[in-house]
C-alpha positions as CSV (number, residue, x, y, z in Angstrom):
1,X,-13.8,-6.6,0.1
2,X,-14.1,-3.1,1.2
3,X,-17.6,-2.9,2.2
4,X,-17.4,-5.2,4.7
5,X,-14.2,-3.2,6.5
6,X,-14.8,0.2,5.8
7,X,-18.0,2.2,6.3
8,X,-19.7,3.4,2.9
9,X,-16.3,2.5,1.0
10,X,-16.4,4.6,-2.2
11,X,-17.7,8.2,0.3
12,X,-15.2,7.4,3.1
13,X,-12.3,7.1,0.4
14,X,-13.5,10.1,-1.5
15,X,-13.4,11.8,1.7
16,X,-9.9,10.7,3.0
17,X,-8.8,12.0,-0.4
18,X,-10.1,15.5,0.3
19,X,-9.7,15.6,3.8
20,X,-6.0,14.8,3.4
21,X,-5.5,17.7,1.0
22,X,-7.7,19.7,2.5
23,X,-4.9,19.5,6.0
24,X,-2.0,19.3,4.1
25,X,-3.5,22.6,3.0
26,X,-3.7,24.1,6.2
27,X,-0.7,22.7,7.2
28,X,1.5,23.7,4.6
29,X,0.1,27.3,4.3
30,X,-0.6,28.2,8.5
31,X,1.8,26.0,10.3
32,X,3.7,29.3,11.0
33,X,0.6,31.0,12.3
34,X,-0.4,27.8,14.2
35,X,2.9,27.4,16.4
36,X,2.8,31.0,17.2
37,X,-0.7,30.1,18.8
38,X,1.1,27.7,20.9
39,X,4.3,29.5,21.8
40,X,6.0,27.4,19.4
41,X,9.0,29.0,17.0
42,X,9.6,27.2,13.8
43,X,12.1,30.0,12.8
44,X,15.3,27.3,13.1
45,X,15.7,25.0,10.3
46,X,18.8,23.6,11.0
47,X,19.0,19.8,11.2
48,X,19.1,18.3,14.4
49,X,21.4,15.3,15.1
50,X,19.8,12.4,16.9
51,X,16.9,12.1,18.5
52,X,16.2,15.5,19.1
53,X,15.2,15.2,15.4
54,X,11.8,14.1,16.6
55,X,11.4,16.6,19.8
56,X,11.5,19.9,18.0
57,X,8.9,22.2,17.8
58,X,7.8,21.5,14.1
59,X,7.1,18.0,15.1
60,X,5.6,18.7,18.3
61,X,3.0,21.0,16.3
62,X,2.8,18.2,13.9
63,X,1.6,15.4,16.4
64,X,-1.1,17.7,17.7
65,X,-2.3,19.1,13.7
66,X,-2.1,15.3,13.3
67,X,-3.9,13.8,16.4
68,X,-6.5,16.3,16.5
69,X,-7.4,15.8,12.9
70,X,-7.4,12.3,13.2
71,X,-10.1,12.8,16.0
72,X,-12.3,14.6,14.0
73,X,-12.6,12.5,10.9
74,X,-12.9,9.9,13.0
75,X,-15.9,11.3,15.5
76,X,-17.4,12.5,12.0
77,X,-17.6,9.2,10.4
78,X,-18.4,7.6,13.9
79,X,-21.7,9.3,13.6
80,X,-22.4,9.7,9.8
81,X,-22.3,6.1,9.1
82,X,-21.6,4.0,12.8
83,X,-19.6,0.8,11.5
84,X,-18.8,-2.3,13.2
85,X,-14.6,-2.4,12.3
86,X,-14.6,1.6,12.2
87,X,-12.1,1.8,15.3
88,X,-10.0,-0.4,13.1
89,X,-10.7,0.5,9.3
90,X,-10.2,4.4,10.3
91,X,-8.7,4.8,14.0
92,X,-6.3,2.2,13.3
93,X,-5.8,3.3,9.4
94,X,-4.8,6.7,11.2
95,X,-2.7,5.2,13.4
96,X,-0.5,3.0,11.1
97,X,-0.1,6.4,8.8
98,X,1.5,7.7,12.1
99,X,4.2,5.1,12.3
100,X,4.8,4.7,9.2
101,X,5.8,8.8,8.7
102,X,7.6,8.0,11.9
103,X,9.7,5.2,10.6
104,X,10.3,7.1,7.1
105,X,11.4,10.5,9.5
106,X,13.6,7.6,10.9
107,X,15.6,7.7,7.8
108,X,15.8,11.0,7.7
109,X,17.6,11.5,10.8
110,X,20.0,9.1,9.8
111,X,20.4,10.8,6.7
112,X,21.2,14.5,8.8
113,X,23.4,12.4,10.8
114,X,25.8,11.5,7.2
115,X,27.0,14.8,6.9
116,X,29.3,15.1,10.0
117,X,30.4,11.9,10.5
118,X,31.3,11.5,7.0
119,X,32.7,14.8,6.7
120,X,34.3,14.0,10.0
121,X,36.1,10.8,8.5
122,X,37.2,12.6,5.7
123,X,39.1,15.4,7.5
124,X,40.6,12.9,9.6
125,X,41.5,10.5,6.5
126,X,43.0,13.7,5.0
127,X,44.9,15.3,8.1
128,X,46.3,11.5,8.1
129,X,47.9,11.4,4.7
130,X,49.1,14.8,5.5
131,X,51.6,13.3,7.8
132,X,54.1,11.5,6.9
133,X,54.9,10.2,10.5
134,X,51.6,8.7,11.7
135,X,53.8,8.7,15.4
136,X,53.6,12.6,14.5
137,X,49.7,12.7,15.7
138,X,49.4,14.2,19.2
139,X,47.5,12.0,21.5
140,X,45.5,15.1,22.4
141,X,44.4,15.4,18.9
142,X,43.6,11.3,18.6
143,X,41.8,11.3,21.7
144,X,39.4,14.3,20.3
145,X,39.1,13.0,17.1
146,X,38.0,9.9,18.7
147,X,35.6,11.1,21.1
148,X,33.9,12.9,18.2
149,X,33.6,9.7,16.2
150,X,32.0,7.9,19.4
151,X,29.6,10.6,19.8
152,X,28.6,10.8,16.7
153,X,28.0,6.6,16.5
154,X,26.6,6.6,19.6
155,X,23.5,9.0,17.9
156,X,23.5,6.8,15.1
157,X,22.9,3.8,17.6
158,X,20.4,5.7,19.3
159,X,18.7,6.4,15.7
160,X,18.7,2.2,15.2
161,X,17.6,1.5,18.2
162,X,14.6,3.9,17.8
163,X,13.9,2.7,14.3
164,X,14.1,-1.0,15.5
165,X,11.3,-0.2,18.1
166,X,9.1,2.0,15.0
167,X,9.6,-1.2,12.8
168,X,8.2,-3.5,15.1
169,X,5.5,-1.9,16.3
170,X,3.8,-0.9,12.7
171,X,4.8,-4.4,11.5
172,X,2.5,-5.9,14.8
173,X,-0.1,-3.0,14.0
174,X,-0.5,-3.7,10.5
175,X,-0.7,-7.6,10.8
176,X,-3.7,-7.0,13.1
177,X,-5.5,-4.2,11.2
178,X,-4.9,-7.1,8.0
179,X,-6.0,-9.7,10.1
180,X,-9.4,-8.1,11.1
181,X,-10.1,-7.1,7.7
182,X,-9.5,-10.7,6.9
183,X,-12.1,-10.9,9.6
184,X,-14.4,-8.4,8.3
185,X,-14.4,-10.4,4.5
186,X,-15.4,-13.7,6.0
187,X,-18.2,-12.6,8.3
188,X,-19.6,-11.0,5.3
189,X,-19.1,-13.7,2.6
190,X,-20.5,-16.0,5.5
191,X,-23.8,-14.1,6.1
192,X,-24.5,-14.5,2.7
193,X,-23.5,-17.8,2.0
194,X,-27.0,-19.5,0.8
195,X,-26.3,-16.9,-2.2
196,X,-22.5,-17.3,-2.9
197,X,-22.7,-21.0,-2.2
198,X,-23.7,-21.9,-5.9
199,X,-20.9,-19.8,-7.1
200,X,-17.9,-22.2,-8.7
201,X,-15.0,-22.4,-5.9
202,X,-17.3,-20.5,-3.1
203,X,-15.2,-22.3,-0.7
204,X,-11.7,-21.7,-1.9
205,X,-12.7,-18.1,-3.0
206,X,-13.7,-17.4,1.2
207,X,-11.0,-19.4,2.4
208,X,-7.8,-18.7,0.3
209,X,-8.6,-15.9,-2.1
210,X,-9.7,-13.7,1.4
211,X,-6.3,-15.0,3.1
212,X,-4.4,-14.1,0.1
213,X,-6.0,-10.3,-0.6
214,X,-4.9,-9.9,3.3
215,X,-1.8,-11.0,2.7
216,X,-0.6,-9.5,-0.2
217,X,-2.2,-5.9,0.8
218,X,-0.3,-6.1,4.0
219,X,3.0,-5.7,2.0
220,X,1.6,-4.1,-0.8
221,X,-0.2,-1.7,1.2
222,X,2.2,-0.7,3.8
223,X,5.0,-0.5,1.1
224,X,2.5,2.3,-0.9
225,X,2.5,4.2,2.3
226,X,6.1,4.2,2.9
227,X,6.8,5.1,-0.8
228,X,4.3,8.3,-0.2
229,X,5.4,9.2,2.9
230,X,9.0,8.9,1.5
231,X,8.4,11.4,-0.9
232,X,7.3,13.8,1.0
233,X,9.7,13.5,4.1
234,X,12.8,13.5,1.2
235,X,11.7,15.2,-2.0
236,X,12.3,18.7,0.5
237,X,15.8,17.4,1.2
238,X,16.8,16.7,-2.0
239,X,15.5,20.2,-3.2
240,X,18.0,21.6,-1.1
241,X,20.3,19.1,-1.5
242,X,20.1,20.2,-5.3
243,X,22.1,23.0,-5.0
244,X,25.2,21.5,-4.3
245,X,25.1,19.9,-8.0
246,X,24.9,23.1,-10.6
247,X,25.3,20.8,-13.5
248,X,24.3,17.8,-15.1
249,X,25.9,15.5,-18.2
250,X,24.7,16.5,-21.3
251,X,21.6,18.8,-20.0
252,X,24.3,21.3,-18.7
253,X,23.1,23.7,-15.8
254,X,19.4,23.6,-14.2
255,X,18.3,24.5,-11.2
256,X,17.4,21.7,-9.0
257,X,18.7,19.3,-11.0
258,X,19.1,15.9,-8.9
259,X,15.4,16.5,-8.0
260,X,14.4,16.6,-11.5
261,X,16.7,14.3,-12.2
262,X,14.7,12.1,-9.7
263,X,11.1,12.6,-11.4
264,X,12.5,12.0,-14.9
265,X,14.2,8.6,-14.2
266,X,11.4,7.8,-12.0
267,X,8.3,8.2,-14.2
268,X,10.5,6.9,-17.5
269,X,11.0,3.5,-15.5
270,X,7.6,2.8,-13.8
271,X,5.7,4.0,-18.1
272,X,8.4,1.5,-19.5
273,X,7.9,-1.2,-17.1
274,X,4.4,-0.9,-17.0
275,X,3.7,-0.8,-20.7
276,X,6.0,-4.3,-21.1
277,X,4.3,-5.8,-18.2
278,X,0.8,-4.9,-19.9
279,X,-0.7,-8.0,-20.6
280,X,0.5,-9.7,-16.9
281,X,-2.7,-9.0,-15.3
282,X,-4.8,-11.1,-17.6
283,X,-2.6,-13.9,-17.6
284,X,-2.6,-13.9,-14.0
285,X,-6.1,-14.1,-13.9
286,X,-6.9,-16.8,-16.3
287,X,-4.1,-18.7,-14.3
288,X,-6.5,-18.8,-11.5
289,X,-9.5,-19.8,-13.9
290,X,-7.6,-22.9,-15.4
291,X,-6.7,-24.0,-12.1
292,X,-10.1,-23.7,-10.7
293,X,-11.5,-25.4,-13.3
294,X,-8.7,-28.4,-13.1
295,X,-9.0,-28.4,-9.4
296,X,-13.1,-28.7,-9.8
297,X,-13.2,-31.7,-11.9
298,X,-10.6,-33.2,-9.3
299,X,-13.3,-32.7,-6.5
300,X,-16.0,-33.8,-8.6
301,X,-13.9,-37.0,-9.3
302,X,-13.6,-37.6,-5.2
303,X,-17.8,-38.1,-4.9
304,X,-18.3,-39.4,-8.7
305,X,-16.3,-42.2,-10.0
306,X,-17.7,-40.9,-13.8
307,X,-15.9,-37.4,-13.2
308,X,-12.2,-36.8,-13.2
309,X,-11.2,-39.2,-16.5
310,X,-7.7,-39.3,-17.5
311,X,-9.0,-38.2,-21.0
312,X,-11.1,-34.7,-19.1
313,X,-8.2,-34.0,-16.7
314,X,-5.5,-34.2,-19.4
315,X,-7.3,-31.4,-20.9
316,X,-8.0,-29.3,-18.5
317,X,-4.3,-29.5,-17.5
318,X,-3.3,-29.0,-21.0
319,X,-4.8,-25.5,-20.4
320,X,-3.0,-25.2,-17.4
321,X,0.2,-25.7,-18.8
322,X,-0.6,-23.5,-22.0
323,X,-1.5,-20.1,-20.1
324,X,2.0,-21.1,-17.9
325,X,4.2,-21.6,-20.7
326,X,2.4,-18.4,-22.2
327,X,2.9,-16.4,-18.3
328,X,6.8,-17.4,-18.5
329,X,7.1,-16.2,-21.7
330,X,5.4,-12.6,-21.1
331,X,7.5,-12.9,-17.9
332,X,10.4,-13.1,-19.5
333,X,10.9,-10.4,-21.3
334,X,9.8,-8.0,-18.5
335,X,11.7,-9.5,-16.2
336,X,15.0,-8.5,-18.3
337,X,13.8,-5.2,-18.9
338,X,13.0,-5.0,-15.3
339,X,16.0,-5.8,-14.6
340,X,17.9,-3.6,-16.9
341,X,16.2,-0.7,-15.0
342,X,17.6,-1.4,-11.9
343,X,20.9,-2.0,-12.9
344,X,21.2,0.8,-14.4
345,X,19.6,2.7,-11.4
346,X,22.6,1.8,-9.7
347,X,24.9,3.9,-11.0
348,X,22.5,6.6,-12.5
349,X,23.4,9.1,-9.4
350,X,27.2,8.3,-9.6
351,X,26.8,9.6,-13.9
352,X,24.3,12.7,-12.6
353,X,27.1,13.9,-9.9
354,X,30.3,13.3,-12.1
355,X,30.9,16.8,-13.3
356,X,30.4,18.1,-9.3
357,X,32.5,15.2,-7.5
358,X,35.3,16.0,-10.2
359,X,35.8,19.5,-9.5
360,X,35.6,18.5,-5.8
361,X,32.5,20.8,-5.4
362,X,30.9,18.7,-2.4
363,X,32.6,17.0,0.8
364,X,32.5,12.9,1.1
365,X,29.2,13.9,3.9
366,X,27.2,15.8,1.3
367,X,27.6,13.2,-1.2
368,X,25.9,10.2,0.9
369,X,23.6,12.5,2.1
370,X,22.6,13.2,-2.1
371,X,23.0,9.1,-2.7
372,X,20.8,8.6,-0.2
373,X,17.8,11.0,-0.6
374,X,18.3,10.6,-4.3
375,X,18.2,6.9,-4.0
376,X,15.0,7.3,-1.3
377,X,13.0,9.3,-4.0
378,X,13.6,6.9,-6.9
379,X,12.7,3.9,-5.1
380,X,9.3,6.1,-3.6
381,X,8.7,6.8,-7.5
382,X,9.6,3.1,-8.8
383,X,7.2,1.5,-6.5
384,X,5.5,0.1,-9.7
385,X,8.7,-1.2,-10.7
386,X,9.3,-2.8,-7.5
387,X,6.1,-4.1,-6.7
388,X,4.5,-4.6,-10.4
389,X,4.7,-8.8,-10.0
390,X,2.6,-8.4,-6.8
391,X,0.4,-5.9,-8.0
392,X,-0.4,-8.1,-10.5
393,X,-1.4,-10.8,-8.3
394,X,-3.6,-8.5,-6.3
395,X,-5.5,-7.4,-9.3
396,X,-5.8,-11.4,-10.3
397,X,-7.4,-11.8,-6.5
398,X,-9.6,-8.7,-6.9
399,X,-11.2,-10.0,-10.1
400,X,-12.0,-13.3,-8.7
401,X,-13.3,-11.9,-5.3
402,X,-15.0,-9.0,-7.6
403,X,-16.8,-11.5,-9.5
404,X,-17.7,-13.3,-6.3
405,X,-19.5,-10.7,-4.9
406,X,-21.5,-9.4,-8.0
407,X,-23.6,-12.3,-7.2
408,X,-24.4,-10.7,-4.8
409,X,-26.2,-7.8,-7.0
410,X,-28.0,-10.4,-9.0
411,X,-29.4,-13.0,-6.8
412,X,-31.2,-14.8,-9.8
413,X,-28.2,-15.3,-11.7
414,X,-25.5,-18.3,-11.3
415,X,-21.9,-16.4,-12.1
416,X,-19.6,-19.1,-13.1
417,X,-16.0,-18.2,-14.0
């Protein structure tokens, strides 16, 4: 699966690992020292609105720390171990990182963007119910008031119209880099097919087990990267977001509490969910073995007249339906405490910020911006929660395209599942 795509698999991962922290490092500790090299000042933090989010000198620095490191892991792996897919297994890995950071700093914009216009329609709403006359409204002041909502929609439609663009483009990348690697899995299986041949379901395991690891990894996968990035693009701006809120229900006052608030709720769900959705895996993978072996004896019966008996197949379905009955019922039982979760998720902020909004500590602005980096960082943290059904179908694929290959290591030996 991996060797076949990426050169020396279990080295070039280690190495992304350590490379990546290795940057983030240097980034994180010289980035001051860095711009100044460049003429670059990173002295202003305040937000920009609109797209001048993405044109200011901490991201200029950042797409040149970022391109020029990409460039030399890449020309380092180009000559430690040449690959046939290495423009695609670490060029274009590099490259869908990029946009997916992008679209994530997309979202952040928008998220800058909340606090005037929001704070905008509530001094308006409020200067409104302050007269009793709405005739009483000078037309100067309606016109400016107006104009200032335009502008400010008009960057939110510039922010859309960007995102749409970053959406579509890593959605097009990502289907090729998947694609390819699709590629990369069947030329492999395919050279050594005289050895995999014997293997029960050899065929299907090439054909659909291959299509269906692309498949799920290019949602899967891109959905992991978004949920990293994510945290690290908003778990800064709900730090400072945190002080706004100086207490919570019941824990009383904390410092930073909506962004510990975050990791508590976070972690909680994903070790609940994932301790009731335990035993999913396995049933997911003898899912596929019953099936195999029902669909086998159905093939058989095509060539043989003495295969494929009513008496044989009734049997073999019988297990079928047994390990389905037995997947509903496991299924069950997460799938209400899944959903529990996330209904509860809902309105776990609004409980969190009920001391602050009733003492009117925060304007109507800096409460979407806190809904929505708070809601950003849980969903980052919950990906398990979100994406534990598919991760369990991955992990049934793996196994079966695991097992495949290990014949691979033992050429004398027949594996049948």
């Amino acid at each position: 699966m991996f060797k076949s795509f990426f050169p020396n698999p279990r080295l070039f991962f280690l190495s992304v690992v350590v490379f990546s922290g290795l940057t983030s490092a240097i980034w994180y500790s010289f980035n001051q020292q860095m711009a100044t090299m460049v003429g670059l000042d990173l002295s202003d933090s305040t937000p920009v609105i609109g797209l001048g989010h993405f044109v200011t000198d901490s991201f200029l620095l950042f797409y040149g720390f970022y391109f020029l490191c990409t460039a030399l892991f890449a020309f380092t792996w180009f000559k430690i171990s040449p690959h046939k897919w290495q423009w695609w297994s670490i060029v274009g890995s590099s490259a869908i990182l990029f946009s997916t950071y992008y679209s994530v700093q997309v979202s952040v914009a928008i998220n800058n963007w909340r606090r005037p216009f929001f704070d905008l329609v509530q001094s308006l709403l409020k200067s409104t119910d302050a007269n009793a006359d709405p005739a009483a409204l000078s037309e100067q002041k309606v016109n400016l008031a107006s104009g200032q909502l335009f502008d400010l929609i008009i960057l939110f439609a510039e922010i859309a119209f960007l995102a749409i663009i970053i959406y579509v483009t890593t959605r097009f990348l990502v289907s090729h880099f998947i694609f390819r690697w699709r590629t990369a899995m069947n030329e492999y299986y395919t050279a050594h097919w005289m050895k995999l041949r014997k293997v029960e379901g050899a065929s299907q395991r090439i054909q659909e087990d291959t299509m269906r690891f692309a498949s799920i990894m290019e949602g899967l996968g891109v959905s992991l990267v978004e949920a990293v990035m994510t945290l690290f693009a908003f778990l800064p701006v709900l730090w400072v977001l945190s002080e706004y809120v100086s207490e919570l229900p019941i824990v009383g006052e904390i410092a930073h509490p909506l962004f510990y608030a975050a990791l508590f709720w976070s972690v909680f769900g994903t070790g609940i969910l994932a301790l009731v959705g335990i035993k999913l895996p396995g049933l997911e993978f003898n899912n596929q073995k019953v099936e195999a072996a029902f669909r086998k004896e159905l093939v058989y019966g095509e060539d043989d007249k003495d295969r494929a008996q009513p008496i044989k197949l009734n049997e073999l379905f019988n297990n079928v339906r047994k390990n389905y009955f037995r997947l509903y019922f496991h299924y069950m039982y997460f799938n209400v405490a899944r959903s529990l979760y996330l209904q509860a998720d809902n309105i776990f902020v609004f409980v969190l910020l009920v001391p602050t909004i009733a003492v009117g500590a925060i304007t109507f602005g800096v409460l979407q911006q806190i809904l929505t980096a708070f809601g950003q960082v849980s969903n980052s943290f919950q990906y398990l929660v979100n994406s534990w059904t598919t991760i369990v179908e991955l992990l049934s694929v793996y196994k079966r395209l695991k097992a495949f290959e290990s014949v691979l290591d033992e050429p004398n030996i027949v594996q049948n599942e």
